[in-house]
C-alpha positions in Angstrom: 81.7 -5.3 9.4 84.3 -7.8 10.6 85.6 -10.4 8.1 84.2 -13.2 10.6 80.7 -11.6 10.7 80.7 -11.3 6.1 82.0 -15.3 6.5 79.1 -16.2 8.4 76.3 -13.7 6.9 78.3 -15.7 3.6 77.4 -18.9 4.8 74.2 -18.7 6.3 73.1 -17.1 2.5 75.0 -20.5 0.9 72.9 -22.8 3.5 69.9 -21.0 2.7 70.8 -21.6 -1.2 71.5 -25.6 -0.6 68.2 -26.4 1.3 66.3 -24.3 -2.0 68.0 -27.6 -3.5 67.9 -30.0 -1.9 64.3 -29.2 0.5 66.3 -30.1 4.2 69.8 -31.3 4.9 71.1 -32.8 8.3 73.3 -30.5 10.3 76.1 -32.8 10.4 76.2 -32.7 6.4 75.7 -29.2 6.7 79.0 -28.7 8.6 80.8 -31.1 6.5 80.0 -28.8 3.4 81.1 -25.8 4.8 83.7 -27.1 6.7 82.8 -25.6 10.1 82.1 -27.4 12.8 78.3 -29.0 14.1 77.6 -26.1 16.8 78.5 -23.0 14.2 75.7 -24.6 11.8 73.2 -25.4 15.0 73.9 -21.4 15.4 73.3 -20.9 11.9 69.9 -22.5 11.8 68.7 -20.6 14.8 69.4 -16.8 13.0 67.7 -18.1 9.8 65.0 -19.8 12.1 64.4 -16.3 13.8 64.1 -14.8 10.3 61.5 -17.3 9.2 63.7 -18.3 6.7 64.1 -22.0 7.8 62.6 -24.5 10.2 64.8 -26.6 12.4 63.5 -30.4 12.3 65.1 -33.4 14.1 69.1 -33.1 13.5 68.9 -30.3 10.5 66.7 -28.2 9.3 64.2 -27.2 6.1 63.5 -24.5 4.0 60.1 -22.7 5.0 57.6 -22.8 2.4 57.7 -19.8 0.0 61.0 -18.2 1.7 63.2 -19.4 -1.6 63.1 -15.7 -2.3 64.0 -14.5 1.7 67.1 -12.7 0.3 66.1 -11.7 -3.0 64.4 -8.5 -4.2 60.6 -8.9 -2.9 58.9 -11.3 -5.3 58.1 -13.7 -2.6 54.4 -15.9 -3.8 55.2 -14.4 -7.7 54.6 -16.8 -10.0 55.2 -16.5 -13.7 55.0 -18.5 -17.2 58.2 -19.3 -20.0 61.6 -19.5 -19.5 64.6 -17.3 -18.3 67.7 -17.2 -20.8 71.4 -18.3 -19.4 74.4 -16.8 -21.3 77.4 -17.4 -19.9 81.2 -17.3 -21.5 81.6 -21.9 -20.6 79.9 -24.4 -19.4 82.9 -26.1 -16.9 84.1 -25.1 -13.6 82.8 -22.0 -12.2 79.5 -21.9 -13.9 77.6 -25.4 -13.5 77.1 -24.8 -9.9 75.6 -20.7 -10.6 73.4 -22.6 -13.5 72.2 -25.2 -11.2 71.3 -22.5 -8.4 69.2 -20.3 -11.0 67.8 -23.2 -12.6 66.2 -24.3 -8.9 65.5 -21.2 -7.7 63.7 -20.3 -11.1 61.6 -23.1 -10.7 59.7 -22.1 -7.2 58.3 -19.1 -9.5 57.4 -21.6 -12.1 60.3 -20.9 -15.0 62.3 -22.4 -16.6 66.4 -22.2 -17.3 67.2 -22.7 -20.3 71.0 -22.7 -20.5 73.6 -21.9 -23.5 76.7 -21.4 -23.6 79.4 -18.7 -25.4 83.1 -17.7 -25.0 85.3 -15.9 -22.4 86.7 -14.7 -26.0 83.7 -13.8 -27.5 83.9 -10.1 -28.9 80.0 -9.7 -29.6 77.2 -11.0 -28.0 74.4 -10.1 -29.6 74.2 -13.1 -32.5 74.0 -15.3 -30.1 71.2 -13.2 -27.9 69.1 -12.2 -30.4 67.8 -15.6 -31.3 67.1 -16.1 -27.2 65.5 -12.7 -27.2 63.3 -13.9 -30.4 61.7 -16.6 -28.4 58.0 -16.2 -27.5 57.9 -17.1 -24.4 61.7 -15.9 -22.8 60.8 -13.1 -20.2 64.5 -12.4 -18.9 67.8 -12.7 -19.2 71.1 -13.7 -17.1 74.2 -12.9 -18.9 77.9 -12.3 -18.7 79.2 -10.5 -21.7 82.9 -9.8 -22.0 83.2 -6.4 -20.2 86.6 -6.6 -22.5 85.6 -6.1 -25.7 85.3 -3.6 -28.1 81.7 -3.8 -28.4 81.2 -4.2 -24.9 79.1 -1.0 -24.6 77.4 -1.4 -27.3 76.5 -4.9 -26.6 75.2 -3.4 -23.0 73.1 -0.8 -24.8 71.3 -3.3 -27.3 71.0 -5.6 -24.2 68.9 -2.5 -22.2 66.8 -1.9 -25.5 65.1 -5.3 -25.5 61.8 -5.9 -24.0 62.8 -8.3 -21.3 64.8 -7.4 -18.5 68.4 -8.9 -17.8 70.8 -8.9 -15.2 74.3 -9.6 -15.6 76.1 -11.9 -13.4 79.7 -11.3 -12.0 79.8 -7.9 -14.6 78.7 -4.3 -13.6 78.4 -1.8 -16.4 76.0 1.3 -17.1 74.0 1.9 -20.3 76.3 4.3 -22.4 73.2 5.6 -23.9 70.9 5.9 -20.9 73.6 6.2 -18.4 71.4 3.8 -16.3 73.1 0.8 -14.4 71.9 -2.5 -15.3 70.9 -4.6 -12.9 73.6 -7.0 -11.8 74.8 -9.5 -9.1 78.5 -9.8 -8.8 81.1 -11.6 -6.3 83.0 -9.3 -3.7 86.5 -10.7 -5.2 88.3 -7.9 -4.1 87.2 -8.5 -0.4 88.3 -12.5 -1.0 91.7 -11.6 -1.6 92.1 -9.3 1.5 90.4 -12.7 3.3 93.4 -14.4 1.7 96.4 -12.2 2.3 94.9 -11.5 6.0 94.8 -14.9 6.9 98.6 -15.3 5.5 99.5 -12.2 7.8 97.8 -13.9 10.5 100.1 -17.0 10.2 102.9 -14.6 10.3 103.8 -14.2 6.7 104.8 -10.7 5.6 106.1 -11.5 2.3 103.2 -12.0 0.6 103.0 -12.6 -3.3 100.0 -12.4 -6.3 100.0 -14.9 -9.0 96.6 -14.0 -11.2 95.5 -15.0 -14.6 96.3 -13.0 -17.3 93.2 -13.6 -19.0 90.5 -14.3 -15.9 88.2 -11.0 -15.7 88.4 -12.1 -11.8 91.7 -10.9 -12.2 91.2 -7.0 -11.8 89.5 -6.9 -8.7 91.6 -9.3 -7.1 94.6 -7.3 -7.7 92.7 -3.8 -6.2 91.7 -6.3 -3.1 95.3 -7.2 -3.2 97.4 -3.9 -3.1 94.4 -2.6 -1.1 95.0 -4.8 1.5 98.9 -4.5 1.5 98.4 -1.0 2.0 96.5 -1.0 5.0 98.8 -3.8 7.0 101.9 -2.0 5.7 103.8 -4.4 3.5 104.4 -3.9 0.0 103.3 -7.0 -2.4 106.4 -9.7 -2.6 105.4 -10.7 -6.0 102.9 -9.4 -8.9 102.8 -12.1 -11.2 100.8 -12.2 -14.5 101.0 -15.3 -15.9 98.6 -17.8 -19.0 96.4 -20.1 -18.3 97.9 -23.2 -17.4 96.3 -25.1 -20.2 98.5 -23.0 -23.0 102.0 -23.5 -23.4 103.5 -20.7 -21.9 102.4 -21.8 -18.9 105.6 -23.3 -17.8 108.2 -20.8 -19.3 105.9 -18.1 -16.3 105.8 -20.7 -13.7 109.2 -20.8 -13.7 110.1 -17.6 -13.1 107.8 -17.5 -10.3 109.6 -20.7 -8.7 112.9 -18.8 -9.9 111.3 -15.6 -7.5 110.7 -18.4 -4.6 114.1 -20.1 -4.4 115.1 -16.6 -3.0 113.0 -16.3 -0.5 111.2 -13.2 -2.2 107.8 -14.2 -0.5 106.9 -17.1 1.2 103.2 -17.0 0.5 101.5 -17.0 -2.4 97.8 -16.2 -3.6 97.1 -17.7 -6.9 94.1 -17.0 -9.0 92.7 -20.0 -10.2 92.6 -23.2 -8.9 94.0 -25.1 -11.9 96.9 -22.5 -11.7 97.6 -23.0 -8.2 97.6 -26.9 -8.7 99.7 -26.5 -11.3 102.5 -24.3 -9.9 102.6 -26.3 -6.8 103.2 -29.2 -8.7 105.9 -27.5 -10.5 107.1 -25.9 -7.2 107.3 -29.4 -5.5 109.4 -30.6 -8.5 111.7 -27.8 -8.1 112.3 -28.8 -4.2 110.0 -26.6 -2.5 107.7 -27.5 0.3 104.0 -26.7 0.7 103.7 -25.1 3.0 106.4 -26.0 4.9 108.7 -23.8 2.4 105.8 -21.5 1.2 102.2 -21.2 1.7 99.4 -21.5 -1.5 96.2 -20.0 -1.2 94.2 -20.7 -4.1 91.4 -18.5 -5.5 87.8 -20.4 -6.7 88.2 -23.5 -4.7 86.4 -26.0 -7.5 88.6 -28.3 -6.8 91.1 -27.0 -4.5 90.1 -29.3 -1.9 90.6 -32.5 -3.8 94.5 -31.7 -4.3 97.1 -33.1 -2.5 98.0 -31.1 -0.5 94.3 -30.3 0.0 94.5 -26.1 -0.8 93.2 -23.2 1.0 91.2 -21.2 -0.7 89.0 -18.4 -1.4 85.3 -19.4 -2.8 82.8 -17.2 -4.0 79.6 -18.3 -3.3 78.4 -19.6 -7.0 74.9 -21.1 -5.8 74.3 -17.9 -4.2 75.1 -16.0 -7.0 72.8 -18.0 -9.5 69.6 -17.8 -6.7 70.1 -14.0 -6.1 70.1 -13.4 -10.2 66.6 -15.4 -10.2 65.8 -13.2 -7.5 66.6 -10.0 -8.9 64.9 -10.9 -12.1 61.4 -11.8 -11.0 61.3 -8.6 -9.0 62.1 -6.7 -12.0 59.2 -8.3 -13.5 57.3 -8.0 -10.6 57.7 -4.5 -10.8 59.1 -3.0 -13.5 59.4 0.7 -12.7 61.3 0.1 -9.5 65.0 1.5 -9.1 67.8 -0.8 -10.2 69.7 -3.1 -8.0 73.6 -4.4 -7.7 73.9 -6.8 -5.5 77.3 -7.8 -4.0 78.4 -11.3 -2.8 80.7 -11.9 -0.2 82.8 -15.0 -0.5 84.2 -17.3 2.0 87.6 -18.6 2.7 88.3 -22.2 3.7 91.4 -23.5 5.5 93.0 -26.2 4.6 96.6 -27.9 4.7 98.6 -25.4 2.2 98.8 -22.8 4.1 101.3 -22.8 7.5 102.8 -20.6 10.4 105.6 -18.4 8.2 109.0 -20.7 9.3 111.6 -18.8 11.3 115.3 -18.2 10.0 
């Protein structure tokens, strides 16, 4: 599958996610969101019209009734009582927007979301789950425990004992006991940064550099997208940066060494994981005397707020409201039928072009 057709199959799942919001949008709002132009949405609409999935009205289109569901797991018309548990490691940034998604799309088969919120540090789940699990009338669970920790598996395996189902969100793991995978729905973050370093090759750039989180558990895959990608184009990575998040004080002492790496020309493009780390280091960079992108080119990976930076940031964005919409999904079909085989569902993100990112500058 080319990277164009995963963009648009991408965005067509997104749009489909937004009108389960919002009931019908306008097209020209539609291509503003997705930053694509009026026609590529008008196209849009007419694949998801032929798939029943939407109705095209006068300038935009609607969601059909009882298609919330059209690329879920086959609980379409299921309706259910009580309310689905949210765990997830903070409630800022990244999750919000997958909270939102599940909480609308839990609502067309009459649940509820009830929200709480735990630690990207957090080394053992279960006090905080068992209460949740306690509850009368909670039939499933969304969680993301720390795949880190040293009671990860064991937290998995008391997870698969309970009664209601769960399904993780952006975590994969198999029951240690059972050896069973539990069902999950993850981002393809290992396909967003070959998006990224293939659109930096496009612009010419062949000295491509990595600066990740140290602590993100994005992190992983986007270094195997990374050096996956590198390997197939033929370059070797530029730069292979691990560095804090740029709320803790080490922050600067690494981003300095990176701009240390840049005054010599080793790369002239950069993928940084996350957006408050790329804003950061291009602040630092412009301090330092160097250009975006006229001097080197940022793509940023999450794009939260990428787009409200000066200079407004290219970046990679997983699709969040998908993600919360296809857990719902995933869920109710496990309730729907219980005995049925388990699913993983993979998410392909998009990437979105903006002003830091430039033709690689001869001599």
């Amino acid at each position: 599958m080319t990277v164009e057709r995963q963009l648009g199959d991408s965005r067509r799942e997104r749009i489909v996610a937004l009108l389960a919001e919002r009931g019908s949008a306008r097209v020209s709002d539609l291509a503003a969101h997705f930053h694509v132009t009026n026609i590529t949405i008008r196209r849009d609409l007419e694949r998801l019209e032929a798939t029943g999935v939407v109705e095209r009205v006068h300038g935009g289109a609607r969601l059909v009734a009882e298609s919330g569901a059209a690329f879920g797991a086959g609980a379409e018309g299921a309706q259910f009582e009580g309310h689905v548990a949210m765990l997830v490691p903070a409630l800022d940034f990244y999750w919000p927007s997958v909270a939102r998604a599940a909480k609308a799309q839990a609502r067309k088969f009459g649940l509820r979301l009830m929200l709480r919120g735990d630690s990207y540090d957090s080394t053992d789940e279960r006090p905080v789950l068992e209460p949740l699990f306690a509850s009368s009338d909670m039939v499933g669970l969304l969680a993301v425990p720390n795949a880190d920790s040293a009671n990860a598996e064991g937290v998995i395996a008391w997870i698969d004992q309970r009664a209601q189902p769960c399904v993780l969100m952006e975590r994969e793991a198999v029951d240690p006991d059972t050896h069973e995978p539990v069902e999950s729905v993850v981002s393809d973050h290992a396909l967003g940064a070959e998006m990224a370093v293939r659109h930096l090759w496009g612009l010419g750039h062949r000295d491509i550099g990595l600066v990740v989180s140290r602590t993100s558990p994005t992190t992983r895959k986007i270094r195997i997208g990374f050096g996956r990608v590198c390997a197939e184009l033929g370059i070797a990575p530029a730069l292979d940066a691990l560095i804090p998040s740029s709320r803790t004080p080490g922050f600067a002492d690494a981003a300095g060494e990176v701009i240390d790496a840049l005054r010599t020309r080793v790369c002239t493009a950069l993928l940084v994981h996350s957006d408050r780390e790329a804003m950061a280091l291009v602040g630092l960079m412009e301090t330092a005397g160097l250009r975006v992108p006229q001097d080197v080119s940022v793509v940023a990976y999450d794009d939260e707020v990428a787009s409200m930076f000066i200079p407004a940031l290219t970046a990679v964005r997983p699709a969040r409201e998908m993600l919360g919409q296809a857990a719902i999904d995933l869920l109710v079909a496990r309730l729907a039928d219980p005995g049925r085989p388990h699913h993983r569902m993979v998410i392909s993100p998009e990437l979105h072009v903006r002003e830091s990112t430039a033709a690689v500058a001869c001599g």
